[in-house]
N, C-alpha and C positions, 0 to 999 in steps of 0.2 A: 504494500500500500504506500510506503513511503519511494518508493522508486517510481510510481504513478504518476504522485503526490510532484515530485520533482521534475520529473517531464514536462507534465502540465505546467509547471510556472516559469521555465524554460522554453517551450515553446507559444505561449501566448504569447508574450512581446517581440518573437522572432516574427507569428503571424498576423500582428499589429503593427507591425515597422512594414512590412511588405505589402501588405493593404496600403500606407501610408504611399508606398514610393510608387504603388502603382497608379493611385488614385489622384498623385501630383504630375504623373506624364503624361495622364490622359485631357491635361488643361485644351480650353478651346483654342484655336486659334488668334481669333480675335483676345480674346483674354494674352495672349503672349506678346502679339504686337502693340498692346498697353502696355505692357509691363515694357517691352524692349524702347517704345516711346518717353516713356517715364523716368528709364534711366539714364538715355542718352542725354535728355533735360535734365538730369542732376549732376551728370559727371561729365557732362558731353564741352568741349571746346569752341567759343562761337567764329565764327565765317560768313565770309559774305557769298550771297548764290543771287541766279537772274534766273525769273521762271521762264520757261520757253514754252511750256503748253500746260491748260488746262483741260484733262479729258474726261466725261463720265464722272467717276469718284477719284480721279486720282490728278495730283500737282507733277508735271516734269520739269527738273530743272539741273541747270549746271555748276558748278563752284571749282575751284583749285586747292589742294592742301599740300605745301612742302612741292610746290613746282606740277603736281601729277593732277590732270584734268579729270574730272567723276562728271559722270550725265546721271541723274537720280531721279526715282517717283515715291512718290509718297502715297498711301491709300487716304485718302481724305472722308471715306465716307461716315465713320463716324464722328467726324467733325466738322460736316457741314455747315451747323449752328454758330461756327466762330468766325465764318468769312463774311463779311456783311456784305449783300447785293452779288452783282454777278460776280463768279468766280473769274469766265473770261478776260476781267479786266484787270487781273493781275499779271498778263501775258507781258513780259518784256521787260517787267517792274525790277528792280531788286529787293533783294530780300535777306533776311539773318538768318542761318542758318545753326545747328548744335550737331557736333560729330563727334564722334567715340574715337580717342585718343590714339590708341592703337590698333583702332578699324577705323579709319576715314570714310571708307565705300558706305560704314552705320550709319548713316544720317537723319534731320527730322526738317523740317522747317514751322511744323505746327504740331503741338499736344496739348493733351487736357489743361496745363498748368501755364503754356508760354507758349506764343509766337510770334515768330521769325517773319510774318507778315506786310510789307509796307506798299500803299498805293500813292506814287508818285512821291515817293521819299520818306512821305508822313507815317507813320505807326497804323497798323488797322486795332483799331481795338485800343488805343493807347498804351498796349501791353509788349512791346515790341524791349527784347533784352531783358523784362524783368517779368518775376514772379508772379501770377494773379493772386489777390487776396484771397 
């Protein structure tokens, strides 16, 4: 009974930790590019980018880091809410962008918390380089 006894408290947190790990890789998608968004706005380096096109849900744009040219998109669709009036007329604009240090190609130019935003120079949003309250 005591060698039962022992298994059992032994293998419950082996199959509580694996439930665990398995139930943290099955995150959504969308759930991952939040989170990949949100870091890159916390640890991320600012840069400047020009958008080149607006398509459907997603921003294309270009920037330079350390001499080497990135063309990037962003998915925008659930942050639609943050661009005020047409998107199109951000075509051509410049803009701030936040890049992950040691991955440049990571980029963001808009998340939940900040953006990189500007129509005709000006900030959209007023939020352009800092934090939202």
């Amino acid at each position: 009974m005591t060698a039962a006894l022992a298994i059992t408290s032994v293998s419950i947190p082996i199959v509580a930790a694996g439930a665990y790990v398995v139930l943290r890789m099955r995150r959504k998608p969308k759930d991952k590019e939040k989170r990949r968004r949100l870091e890159v706005n916390s640890n991320g380096r600012l840069g400047d980018a020009t958008i080149l096109e607006v398509r459907d849900d997603a921003i294309f744009y270009e920037y330079s880091v350390r001499g080497i040219h990135y063309t990037a998109s962003q998915d925008i669709s659930k942050l639609l809410e943050l661009i005020p009036g047409d998107p199109q007329r951000l075509i051509g604009c410049p803009a701030s962008l936040k890049y992950a240090y040691h991955n440049p190609a990571n980029s963001i130019l808009l998340c939940e918390e900040w953006s990189g935003l500007r129509m005709g120079g000006r900030p959209v949003n007023g939020i352009v380089g800092s934090t939202r309250p």
